[in-house]
C-alpha positions as CSV (number, residue, x, y, z in Angstrom):
1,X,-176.8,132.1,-28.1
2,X,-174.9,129.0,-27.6
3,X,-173.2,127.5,-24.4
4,X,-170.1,125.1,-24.7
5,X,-169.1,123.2,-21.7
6,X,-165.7,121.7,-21.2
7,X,-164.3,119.3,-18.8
8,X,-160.9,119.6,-17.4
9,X,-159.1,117.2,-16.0
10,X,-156.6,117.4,-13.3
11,X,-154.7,115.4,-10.0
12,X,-153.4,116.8,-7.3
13,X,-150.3,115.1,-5.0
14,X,-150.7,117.0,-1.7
15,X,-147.6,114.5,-0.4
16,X,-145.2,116.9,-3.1
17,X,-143.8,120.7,-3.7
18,X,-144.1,120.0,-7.2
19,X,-146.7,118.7,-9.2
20,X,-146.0,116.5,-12.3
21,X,-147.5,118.2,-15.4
22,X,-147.4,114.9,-17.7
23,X,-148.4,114.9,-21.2
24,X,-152.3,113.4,-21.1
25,X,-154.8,115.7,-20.7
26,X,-157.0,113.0,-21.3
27,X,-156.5,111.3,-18.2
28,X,-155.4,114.5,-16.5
29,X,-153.1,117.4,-16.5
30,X,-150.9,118.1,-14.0
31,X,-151.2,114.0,-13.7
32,X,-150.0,113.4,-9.7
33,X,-147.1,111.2,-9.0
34,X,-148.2,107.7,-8.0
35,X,-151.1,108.1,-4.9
36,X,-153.3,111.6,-6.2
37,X,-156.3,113.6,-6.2
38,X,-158.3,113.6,-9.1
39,X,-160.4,116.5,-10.3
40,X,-162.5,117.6,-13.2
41,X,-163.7,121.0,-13.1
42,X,-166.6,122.0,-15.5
43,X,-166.4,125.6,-17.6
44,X,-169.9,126.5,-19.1
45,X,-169.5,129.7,-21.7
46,X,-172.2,131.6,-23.3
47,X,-171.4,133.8,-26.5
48,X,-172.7,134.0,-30.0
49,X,-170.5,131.9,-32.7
50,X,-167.5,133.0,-33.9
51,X,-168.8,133.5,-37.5
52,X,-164.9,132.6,-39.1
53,X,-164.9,129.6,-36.4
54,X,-167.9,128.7,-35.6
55,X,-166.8,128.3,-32.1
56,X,-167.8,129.7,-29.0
57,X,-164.1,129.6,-28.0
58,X,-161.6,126.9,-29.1
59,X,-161.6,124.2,-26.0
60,X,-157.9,124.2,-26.1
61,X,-158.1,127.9,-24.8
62,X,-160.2,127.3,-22.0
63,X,-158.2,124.3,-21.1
64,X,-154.6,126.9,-20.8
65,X,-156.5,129.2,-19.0
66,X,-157.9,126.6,-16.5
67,X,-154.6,125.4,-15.9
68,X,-152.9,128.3,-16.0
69,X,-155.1,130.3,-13.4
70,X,-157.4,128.3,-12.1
71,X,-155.9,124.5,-10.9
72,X,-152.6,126.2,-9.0
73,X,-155.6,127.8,-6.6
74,X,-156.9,124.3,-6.3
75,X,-153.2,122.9,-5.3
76,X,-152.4,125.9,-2.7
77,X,-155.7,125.2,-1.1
78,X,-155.3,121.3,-1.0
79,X,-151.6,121.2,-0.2
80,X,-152.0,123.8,2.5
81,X,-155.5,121.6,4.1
82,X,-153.0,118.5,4.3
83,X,-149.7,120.2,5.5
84,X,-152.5,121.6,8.6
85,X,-153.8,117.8,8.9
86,X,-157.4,119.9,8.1
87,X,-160.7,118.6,5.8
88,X,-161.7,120.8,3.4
89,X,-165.4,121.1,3.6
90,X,-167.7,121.6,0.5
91,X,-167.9,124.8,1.4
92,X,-163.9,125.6,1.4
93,X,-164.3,124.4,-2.0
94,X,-167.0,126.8,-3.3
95,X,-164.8,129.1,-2.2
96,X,-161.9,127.9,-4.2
97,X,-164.6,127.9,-7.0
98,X,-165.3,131.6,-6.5
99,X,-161.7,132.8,-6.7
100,X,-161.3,130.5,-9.6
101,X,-164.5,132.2,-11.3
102,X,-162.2,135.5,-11.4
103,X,-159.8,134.2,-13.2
104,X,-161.1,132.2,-15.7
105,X,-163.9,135.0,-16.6
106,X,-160.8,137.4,-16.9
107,X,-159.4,134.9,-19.6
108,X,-162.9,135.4,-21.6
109,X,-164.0,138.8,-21.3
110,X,-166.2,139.0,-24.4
111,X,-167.6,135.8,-23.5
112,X,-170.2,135.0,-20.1
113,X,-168.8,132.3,-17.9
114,X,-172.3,131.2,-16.6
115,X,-171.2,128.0,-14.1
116,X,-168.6,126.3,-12.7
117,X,-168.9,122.4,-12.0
118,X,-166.3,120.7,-9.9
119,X,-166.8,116.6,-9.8
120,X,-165.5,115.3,-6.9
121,X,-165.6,111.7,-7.8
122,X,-168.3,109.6,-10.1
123,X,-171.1,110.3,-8.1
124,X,-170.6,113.5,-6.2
125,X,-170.4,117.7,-7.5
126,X,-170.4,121.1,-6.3
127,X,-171.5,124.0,-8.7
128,X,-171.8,127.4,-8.5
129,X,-173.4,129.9,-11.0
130,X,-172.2,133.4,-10.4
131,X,-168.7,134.7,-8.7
132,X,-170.5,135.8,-5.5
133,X,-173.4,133.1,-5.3
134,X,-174.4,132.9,-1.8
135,X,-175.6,129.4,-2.9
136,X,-174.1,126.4,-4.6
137,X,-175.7,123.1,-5.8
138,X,-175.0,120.1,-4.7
139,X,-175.3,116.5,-6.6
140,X,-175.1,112.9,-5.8
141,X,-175.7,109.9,-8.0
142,X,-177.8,106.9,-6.8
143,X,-178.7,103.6,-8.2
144,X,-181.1,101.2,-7.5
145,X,-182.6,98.2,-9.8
146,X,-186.6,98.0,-10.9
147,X,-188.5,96.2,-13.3
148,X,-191.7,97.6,-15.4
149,X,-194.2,97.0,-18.4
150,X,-195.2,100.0,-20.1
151,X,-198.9,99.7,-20.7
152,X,-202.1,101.4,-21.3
153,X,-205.4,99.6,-20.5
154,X,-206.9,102.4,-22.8
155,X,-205.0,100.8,-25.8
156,X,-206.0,97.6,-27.8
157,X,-202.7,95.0,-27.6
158,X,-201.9,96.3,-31.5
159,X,-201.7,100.0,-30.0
160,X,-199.3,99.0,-27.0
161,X,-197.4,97.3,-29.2
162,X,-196.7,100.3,-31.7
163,X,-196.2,103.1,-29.1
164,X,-194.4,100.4,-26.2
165,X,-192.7,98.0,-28.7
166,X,-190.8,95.3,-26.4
167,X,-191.4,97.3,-23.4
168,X,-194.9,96.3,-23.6
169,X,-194.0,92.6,-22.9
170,X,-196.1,91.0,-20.8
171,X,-193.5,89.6,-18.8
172,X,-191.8,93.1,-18.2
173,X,-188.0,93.7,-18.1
174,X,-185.7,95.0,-16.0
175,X,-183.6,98.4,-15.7
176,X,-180.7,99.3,-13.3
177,X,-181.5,103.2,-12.7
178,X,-179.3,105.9,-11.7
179,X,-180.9,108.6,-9.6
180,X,-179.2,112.2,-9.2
181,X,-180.3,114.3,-6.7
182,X,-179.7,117.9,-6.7
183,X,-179.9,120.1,-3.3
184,X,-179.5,123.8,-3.2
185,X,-177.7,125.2,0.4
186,X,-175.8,128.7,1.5
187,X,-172.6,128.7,1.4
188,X,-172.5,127.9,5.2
189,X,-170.0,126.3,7.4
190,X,-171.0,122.6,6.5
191,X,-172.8,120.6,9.4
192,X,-171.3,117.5,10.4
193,X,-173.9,115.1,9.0
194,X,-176.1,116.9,6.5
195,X,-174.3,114.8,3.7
196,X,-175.3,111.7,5.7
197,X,-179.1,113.0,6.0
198,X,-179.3,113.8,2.2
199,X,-178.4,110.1,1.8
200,X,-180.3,109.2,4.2
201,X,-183.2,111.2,3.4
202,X,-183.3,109.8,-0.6
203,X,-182.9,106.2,1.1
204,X,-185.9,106.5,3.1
205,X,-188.3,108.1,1.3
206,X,-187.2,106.8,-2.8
207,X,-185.1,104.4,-2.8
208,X,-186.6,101.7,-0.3
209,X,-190.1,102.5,-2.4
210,X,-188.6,101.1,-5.5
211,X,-185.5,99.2,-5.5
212,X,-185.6,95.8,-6.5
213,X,-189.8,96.2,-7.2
214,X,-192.0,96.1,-9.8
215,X,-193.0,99.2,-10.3
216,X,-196.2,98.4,-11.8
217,X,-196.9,96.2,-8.8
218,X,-195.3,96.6,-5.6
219,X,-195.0,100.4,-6.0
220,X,-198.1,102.6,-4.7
221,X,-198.6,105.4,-6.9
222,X,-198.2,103.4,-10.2
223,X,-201.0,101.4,-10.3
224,X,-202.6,103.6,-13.4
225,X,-200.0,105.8,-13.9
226,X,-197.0,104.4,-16.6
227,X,-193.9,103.6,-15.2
228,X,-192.3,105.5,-17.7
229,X,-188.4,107.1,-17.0
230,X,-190.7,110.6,-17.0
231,X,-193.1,109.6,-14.7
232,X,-190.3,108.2,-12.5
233,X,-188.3,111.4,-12.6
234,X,-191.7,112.9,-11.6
235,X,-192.7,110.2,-8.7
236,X,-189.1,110.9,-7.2
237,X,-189.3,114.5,-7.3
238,X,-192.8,113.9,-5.3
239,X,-191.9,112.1,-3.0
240,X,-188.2,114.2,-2.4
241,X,-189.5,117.9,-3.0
242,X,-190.3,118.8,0.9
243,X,-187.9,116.4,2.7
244,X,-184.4,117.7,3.3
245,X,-183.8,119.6,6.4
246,X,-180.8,121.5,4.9
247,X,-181.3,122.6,1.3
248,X,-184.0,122.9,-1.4
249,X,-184.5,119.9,-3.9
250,X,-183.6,121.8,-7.6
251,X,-183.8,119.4,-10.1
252,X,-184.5,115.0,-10.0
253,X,-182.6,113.4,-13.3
254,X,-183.3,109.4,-13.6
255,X,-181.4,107.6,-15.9
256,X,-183.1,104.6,-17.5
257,X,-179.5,103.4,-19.4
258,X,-176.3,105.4,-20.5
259,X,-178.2,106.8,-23.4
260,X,-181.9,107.8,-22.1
261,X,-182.6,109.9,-18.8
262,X,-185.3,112.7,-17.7
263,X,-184.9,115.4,-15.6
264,X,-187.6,117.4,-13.6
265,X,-187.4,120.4,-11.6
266,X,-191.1,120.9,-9.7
């Protein structure tokens, strides 16, 4: 069984009664007029292959159904939150998610929508996983700069070198991480400041352990153990797991660079 995820792009400009469709769907489609929200909304589908395709579904499907049925519920909702001079909370937008769930799993009947993942901007995004999840996860993206050696004192230098290659330099070297933290919550009426105490929360028990440190040094809990982006993943999650007053930690991802990251989920 194979899952295909697609990414659709969209703005919304609350400030007009008619949204510009433009011709990029790259950048996004409707595109905004000048000053506009931007959007991408995440469509995970599960089916066997097409055995004349080999597709799940061709991408350009889900994209018209997306547009079609799902972003004019995201404009009514936005539009009608600015015309009332009202926020929408997170949890307005799970909502928005749910009904969207409908429409697009209507456009797919033979195939299982399993989640929907709406990025609010780089760093922050809401998912849901069924149509009437009680629940919905919520990310946020971190970064914070540390230097390490990988090294084991159970290896001659000529091993280190062939499993560790450069990053067994004495010397060490330096990463800028990205951590993403993932919080499971109801679907409540959001509290005022639980955003503010998740990033609170991760800066006072992670990041002010390790950024700008050497791990191998300066970091208690990596004396013997490799500082290693799975062992990071793993020291985060440790030191996360039981702190958050609203919401359970689901899954920890470090990313090392663009192209290597680890994920643990307890």
């Amino acid at each position: 069984m194979h899952t295909l995820s697609r990414q659709i792009r969209f703005s919304i400009d609350p400030f007009s009664k008619e949204q510009a469709l433009g011709f990029n769907s790259y950048a996004s489609k409707p595109c905004g007029h000048g000053l506009s929200l931007y959007l991408a909304l995440w469509v995970d589908l599960r089916s066997p292959l097409n055995p004349d395709t080999g597709f799940v579904v061709n991408v350009s499907e889900i994209d018209k159904v997306v547009r079609r049925q799902a972003v004019p519920i995201f404009v009514k909702a936005i539009s009608s939150a600015f015309n009332r001079q009202e926020t929408l909370s997170l949890s307005d937008l799970v909502s928005v998610l749910r009904q969207s769930w409908q429409y697009i799993q209507e456009g797919f009947q033979s195939k299982e929508l399993v989640r929907l993942r709406l990025e609010l901007n780089p760093f922050r995004s809401i998912s849901i996983h069924t149509e009437t999840d009680e629940m919905f996860t919520f990310s946020e993206k971190f970064e914070f700069a540390a230097m390490h050696r990988l090294w084991n004192d159970r290896f001659d230098t000529k091993q280190n070198d062939e499993f560790f290659g450069k990053c067994a330099n004495p010397a060490g070297h330096g990463h800028n991480y990205v951590l993403e933290v993932n919080v499971q919550r109801p679907c409540l009426t959001d509290s005022e400041n639980w955003l503010c105490d998740i990033e609170k929360t991760v800066e006072d028990n992670f990041l002010n352990l390790v950024d700008h440190k050497n791990l191998n040094v300066d970091v208690e809990g990596f004396e013997k153990l490799n500082p290693t982006v799975e062992n990071l993943a793993y020291f985060a999650w440790e030191k996360l797991a039981q702190k958050f007053k609203e919401g359970k930690l689901v899954k920890i991802t470090v990313w090392e660079n663009d192209r290597t990251y680890c994920s643990y989920t307890g």
